[in-house]
N, C-alpha and C positions, 0 to 999 in steps of 0.2 A: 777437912775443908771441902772435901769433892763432895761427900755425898750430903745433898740437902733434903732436907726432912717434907718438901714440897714435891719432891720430885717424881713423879708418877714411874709405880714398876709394874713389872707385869708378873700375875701369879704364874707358877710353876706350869700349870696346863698352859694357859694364852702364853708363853715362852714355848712351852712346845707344838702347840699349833704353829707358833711363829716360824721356829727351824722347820717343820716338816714343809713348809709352805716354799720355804729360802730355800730345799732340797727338790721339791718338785718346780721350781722356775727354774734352777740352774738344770736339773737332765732337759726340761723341754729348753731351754736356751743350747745344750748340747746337741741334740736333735736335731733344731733346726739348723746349725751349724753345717751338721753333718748332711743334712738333704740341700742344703743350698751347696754345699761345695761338692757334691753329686751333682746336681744343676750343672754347674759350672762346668766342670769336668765333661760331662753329655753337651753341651755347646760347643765345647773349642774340639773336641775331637771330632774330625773328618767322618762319617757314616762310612763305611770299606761298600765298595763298588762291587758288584760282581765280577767273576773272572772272564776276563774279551776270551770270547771264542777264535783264535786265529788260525785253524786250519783252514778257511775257505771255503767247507762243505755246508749248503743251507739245509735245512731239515726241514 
Protein backbone atom coordinates (compact mmCIF):
# COMPACT_ATOMS: atom_id res chain seq x y z
CA UNK A 1 0.00 0.00 0.00
CA UNK A 2 2.96 2.57 0.48
CA UNK A 3 4.46 2.29 -2.64
CA UNK A 4 2.36 3.74 -5.59
CA UNK A 5 3.06 3.06 -9.10
CA UNK A 6 2.74 7.12 -9.76
CA UNK A 7 5.06 8.06 -7.58
CA UNK A 8 8.24 9.69 -9.08
CA UNK A 9 11.79 8.07 -7.93
CA UNK A 10 14.90 8.91 -8.58
CA UNK A 11 17.51 6.91 -10.63
CA UNK A 12 20.41 5.52 -8.92
CA UNK A 13 22.95 8.52 -10.28
CA UNK A 14 20.14 11.65 -9.37
CA UNK A 15 20.09 9.66 -5.69
CA UNK A 16 23.56 10.11 -5.70
CA UNK A 17 24.02 13.52 -6.71
CA UNK A 18 21.33 14.07 -4.29
CA UNK A 19 23.35 12.55 -1.06
CA UNK A 20 26.63 14.11 -2.21
CA UNK A 21 24.88 17.54 -2.45
CA UNK A 22 22.96 16.76 1.43
CA UNK A 23 26.99 15.90 2.29
CA UNK A 24 28.41 19.16 0.94
CA UNK A 25 25.34 21.56 2.58
CA UNK A 26 25.87 19.92 5.93
CA UNK A 27 30.18 20.32 6.20
CA UNK A 28 29.37 24.05 4.81
CA UNK A 29 26.39 24.25 7.44
CA UNK A 30 29.43 22.81 9.85
CA UNK A 31 31.82 25.45 8.75
CA UNK A 32 29.84 28.11 9.07
CA UNK A 33 28.93 26.97 12.56
CA UNK A 34 32.44 26.96 13.34
CA UNK A 35 33.53 30.55 11.99
CA UNK A 36 30.41 32.09 13.60
CA UNK A 37 31.24 30.82 17.00
CA UNK A 38 34.92 31.97 16.30
CA UNK A 39 33.06 35.30 15.69
CA UNK A 40 31.46 35.03 18.79
CA UNK A 41 34.25 33.96 20.80
CA UNK A 42 36.63 37.15 19.32
CA UNK A 43 33.81 39.53 20.39
CA UNK A 44 33.18 38.70 24.07
CA UNK A 45 36.86 38.26 24.78
CA UNK A 46 38.55 41.43 26.11
CA UNK A 47 41.61 42.41 23.57
CA UNK A 48 44.72 41.95 26.55
CA UNK A 49 46.25 45.48 27.07
CA UNK A 50 49.71 45.91 27.08
CA UNK A 51 51.71 45.66 30.19
CA UNK A 52 51.71 49.47 32.35
CA UNK A 53 55.13 50.42 32.65
CA UNK A 54 55.19 51.23 36.43
CA UNK A 55 58.80 52.01 37.41
CA UNK A 56 58.42 55.75 36.70
CA UNK A 57 61.41 56.01 34.29
CA UNK A 58 60.36 57.91 30.93
CA UNK A 59 62.37 56.85 28.00
Amino acid sequence: MTDRPDTPRLTDRAEAARLARLEREAEALRANLRRRKQQSRARTTPPEAPPQDTSGNEA
